[in-house]
C-alpha positions, 0 to 999 in steps of 0.5 A: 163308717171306716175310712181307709188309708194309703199314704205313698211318695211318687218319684216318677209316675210309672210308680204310680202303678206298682205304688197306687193302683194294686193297693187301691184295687185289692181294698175295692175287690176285698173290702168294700164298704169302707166310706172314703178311700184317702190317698196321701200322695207327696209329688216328688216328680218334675217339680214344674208339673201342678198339682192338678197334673199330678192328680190327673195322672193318679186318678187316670191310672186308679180304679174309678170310684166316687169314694176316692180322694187324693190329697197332695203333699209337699215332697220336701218337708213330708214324710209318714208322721206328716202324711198318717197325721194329714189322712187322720185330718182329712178322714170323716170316720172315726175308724181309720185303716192304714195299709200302705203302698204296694200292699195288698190284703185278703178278704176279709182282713179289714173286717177282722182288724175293726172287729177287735178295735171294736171290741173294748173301748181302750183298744187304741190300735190293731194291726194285722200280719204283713208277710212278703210277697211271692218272688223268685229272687233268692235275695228277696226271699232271704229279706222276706224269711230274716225280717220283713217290714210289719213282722213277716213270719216272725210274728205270733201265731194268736191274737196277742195284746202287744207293746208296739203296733205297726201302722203299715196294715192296721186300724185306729180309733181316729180321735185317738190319734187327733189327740195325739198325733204321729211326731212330724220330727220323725224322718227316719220312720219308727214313727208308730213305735214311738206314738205306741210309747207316748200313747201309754205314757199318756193312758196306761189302759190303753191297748194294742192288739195284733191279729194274725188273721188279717192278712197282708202282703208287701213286696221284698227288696230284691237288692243288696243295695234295696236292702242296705238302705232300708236298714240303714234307715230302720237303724236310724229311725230304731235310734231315735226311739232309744234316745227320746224314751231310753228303748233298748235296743238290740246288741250291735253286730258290727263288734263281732264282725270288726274282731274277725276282721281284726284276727285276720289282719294279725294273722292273715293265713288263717283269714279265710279259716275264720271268714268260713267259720263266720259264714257257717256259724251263722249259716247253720244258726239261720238254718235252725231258726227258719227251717219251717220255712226253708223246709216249704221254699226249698230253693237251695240257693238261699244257703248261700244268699241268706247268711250274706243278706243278714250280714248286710241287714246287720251291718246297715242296721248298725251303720244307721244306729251309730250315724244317727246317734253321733249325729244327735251328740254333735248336734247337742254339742253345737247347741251348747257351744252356740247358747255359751257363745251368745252369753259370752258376746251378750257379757261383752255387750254389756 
């Protein structure tokens, strides 16, 4: 028994497609002996519009199939802890598989997720490769060759035990994660880096396990402005992680950036002579690190798009690191402040 699980946030119904409907479709042709098929859908369309309005445009657009079930959240108050956790509650299995929106698998993926659960009894979570989809985009391909959500080509080659799992194409032991659910506070994502930790802080055997053989694919951000606030948001969900379990994190690289800068404002006839140098350092280090995959993709264009895509990753990443982290200290400060003046007007008071 498995029950499969897709959790989106529709902001217009023409999403509903691209969103929903492929995913539903590429599990029904690749794996289709799952017992329930959950979607966890929060409805951030015209607010007007009922529930029962919105699931009917759902289940219009997606495969027919008794199996299905949509559940509705509230778009305000949900986000992926709430919505994994709320698919965990409504599943019957005790097997769950994740894959999110917009995904899709291969055959036989699904089987080789649950076959290594299966495999020991402390084997909390297993999840698959999630490379970048197919595109034409320069900027897209240079997202999906530096850092792609799940891994991308970064990610081993073998079946490997791991530190973190990633919940975007993965399968669970679900009362595992009844007993300890995603933490709902978690707005900004990292939700399953965090679960990893807390779940051996709770059980040291417990383990996780990555298998290159499931495979999956999720599409790439086509745009600067796609990619800025994906990790901008990754930035902040990545600082979370470090201020509630002290993970360290990745050097900044802003620093490096803000000294080029600085030099060139001291001395502006060799600004350009620096920014070029800049461009090529990281040019020819990308080049090296990846050149398996640019020797198969052989677009030239990706000389130029790459090192600007990794500047904005970095930049974004570290904007969402130092926001989220000030945030956090002035919020701190504030509860302070607030807890010593409700002591000094309580002193007044008596």
């Amino acid at each position: 028994m498995v029950s499969v699980i897709t959790i989106s946030r529709i902001n217009h119904e023409n999403e509903i497609e691209r969103k929903l409907s492929k995913t539903v479709r590429s599990v029904l042709e690749n794996f289709n002996s799952f017992s329930e098929y959950i979607l966890v859908v929060s409805n951030c369309t015209d607010k007007k519009k009922d529930k029962g309005d919105f699931i009917k445009a759902i289940s219009k657009a997606l495969p027919q199939d008794s199996r299905l079930k949509i559940v509705k959240t509230d778009c305000e108050n949900s986000n992926w802890s709430s919505q994994r956790n709320r698919g965990i509650k409504e599943a019957k299995s005790d097997v769950v598989v994740f894959i999110d929106d917009e995904m899709t698998v291969e055959k036989g993926s699904i089987e080789e997720l649950i076959s290594t659960l299966l495999e020991d009894e402390n084997i909390a979570a297993v999840c698959g490769a999630v490379l970048p989809e197919k595109t034409k985009n320069p900027i897209g391909k240079s997202q999906g060759i530096l850092l792609h959500p799940g891994g991308g080509f970064s990610l081993p080659k073998e079946k490997t035990e791991i530190k973190f799992f990633h919940t975007g194409f993965s399968a669970l032991r679900r009362n595992i994660f009844l007993q300890t659910p995603f933490d709902e506070s978690l707005k900004w994502g990292c939700e399953d880096m965090d679960i990893s930790i807390r779940l051996k802080k709770k059980n040291r055997n417990l383990k996780f396990f990555y298998v290159p053989s499931a495979v999956s694919y999720h599409p790439t951000r086509e745009t600067i402005r796609e990619i800025f606030h994906w990790m901008r948001r990754y930035g902040k969900g990545r600082a979370d992680i470090y201020i509630r379990h002290g993970e360290r994190m990745s050097e900044f690289f802003l620093p490096k950036l803000l000294g080029a800068i600085l030099i060139s404002a001291l001395f502006p006839p060799i600004s350009l002579p620096v920014i070029i140098a800049m461009y090529k350092f990281y040019l020819l280090k990308l080049l090296k690190k990846h050149k398996e995959i640019l020797r198969k993709e052989k677009d030239p264009k990706l000389v130029l798009t790459m090192p600007i895509v990794f500047f904005v990753m970095n930049i974004a990443f570290d904007t969402g690191r130092i926001e989220r982290i000030a945030e956090t200290i002035i919020i701190s400060r504030a509860k302070k402040l607030t807890e010593i003046l409700k002591k000094q007007s309580r002193k007044n008071h008596s």
